[in-house]
C-alpha positions in Angstrom: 132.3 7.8 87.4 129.6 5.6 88.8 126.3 5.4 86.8 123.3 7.3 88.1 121.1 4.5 90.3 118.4 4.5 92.1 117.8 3.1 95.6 114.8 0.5 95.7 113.3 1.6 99.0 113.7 5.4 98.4 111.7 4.8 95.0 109.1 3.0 97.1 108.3 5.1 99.8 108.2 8.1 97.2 104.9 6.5 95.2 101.5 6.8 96.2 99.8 4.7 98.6 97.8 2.3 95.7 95.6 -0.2 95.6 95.3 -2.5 92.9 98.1 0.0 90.5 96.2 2.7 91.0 96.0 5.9 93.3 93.9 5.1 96.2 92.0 8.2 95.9 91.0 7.3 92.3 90.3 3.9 93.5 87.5 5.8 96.1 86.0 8.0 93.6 85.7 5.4 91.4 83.8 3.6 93.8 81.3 6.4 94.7 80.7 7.0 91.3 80.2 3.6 89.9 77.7 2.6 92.9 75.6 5.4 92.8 75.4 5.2 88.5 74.6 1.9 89.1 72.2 2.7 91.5 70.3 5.2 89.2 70.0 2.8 86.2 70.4 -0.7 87.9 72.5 -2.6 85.0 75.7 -4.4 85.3 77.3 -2.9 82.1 78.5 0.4 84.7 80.3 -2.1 86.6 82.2 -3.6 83.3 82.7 0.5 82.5 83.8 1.3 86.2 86.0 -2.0 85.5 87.1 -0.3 82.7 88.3 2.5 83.6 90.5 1.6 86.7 92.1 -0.4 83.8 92.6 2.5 81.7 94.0 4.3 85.0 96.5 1.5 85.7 97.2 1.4 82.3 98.0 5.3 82.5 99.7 4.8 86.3 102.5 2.0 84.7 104.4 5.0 83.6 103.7 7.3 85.6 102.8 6.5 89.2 101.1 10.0 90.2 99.2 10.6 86.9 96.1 11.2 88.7 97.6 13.9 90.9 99.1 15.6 88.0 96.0 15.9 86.1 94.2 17.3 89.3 96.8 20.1 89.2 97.0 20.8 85.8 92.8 21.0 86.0 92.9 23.5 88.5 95.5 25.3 88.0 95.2 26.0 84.0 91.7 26.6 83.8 90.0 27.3 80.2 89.7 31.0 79.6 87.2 32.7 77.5 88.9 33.2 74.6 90.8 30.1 74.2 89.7 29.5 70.5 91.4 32.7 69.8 94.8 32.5 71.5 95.4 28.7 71.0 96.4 27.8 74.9 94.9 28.7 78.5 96.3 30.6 81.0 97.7 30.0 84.3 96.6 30.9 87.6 99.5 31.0 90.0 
């Protein structure tokens, strides 16, 4: 029996477009958030935090290459229901 392998370019044209290890869509929002925080309160340290957290992100992406898209789909499709303290989970919405 041959060992299960995996073929180089089919497991890089399956990953999300990225840029710098992480989704290019978080890379965006990142962006527009960080600018416009800093523009509210004009201070470097939301630059070191937007730094930081496309760190944490590519730190999260090393594993999993569409983490980002995953938690997008978890958030909106298992939304928190009203009595969530009660049942101990949330439900889903097909």
């Amino acid at each position: 029996m041959d060992p299960l392998r995996s073929d180089p370019l089919f497991v890089a044209m399956t990953r999300p477009v990225t840029l710098a290890g992480v989704p290019y869509g978080f890379v965006i929002g990142n962006v527009i958030v960080v600018l416009e925080l800093f523009l509210i309160f004009r201070t470097p340290w939301v630059i070191v935090a937007g730094l930081l957290g496309h760190a944490l992100c590519w730190l999260g992406c090393l594993r999993e290459p569409r983490l980002v898209d995953l938690w997008l789909v978890r958030a909106r499709k298992c939304p928190r229901v009203k009595n969530r303290r009660y049942w101990q989970c949330n439900s889903y919405r097909p």
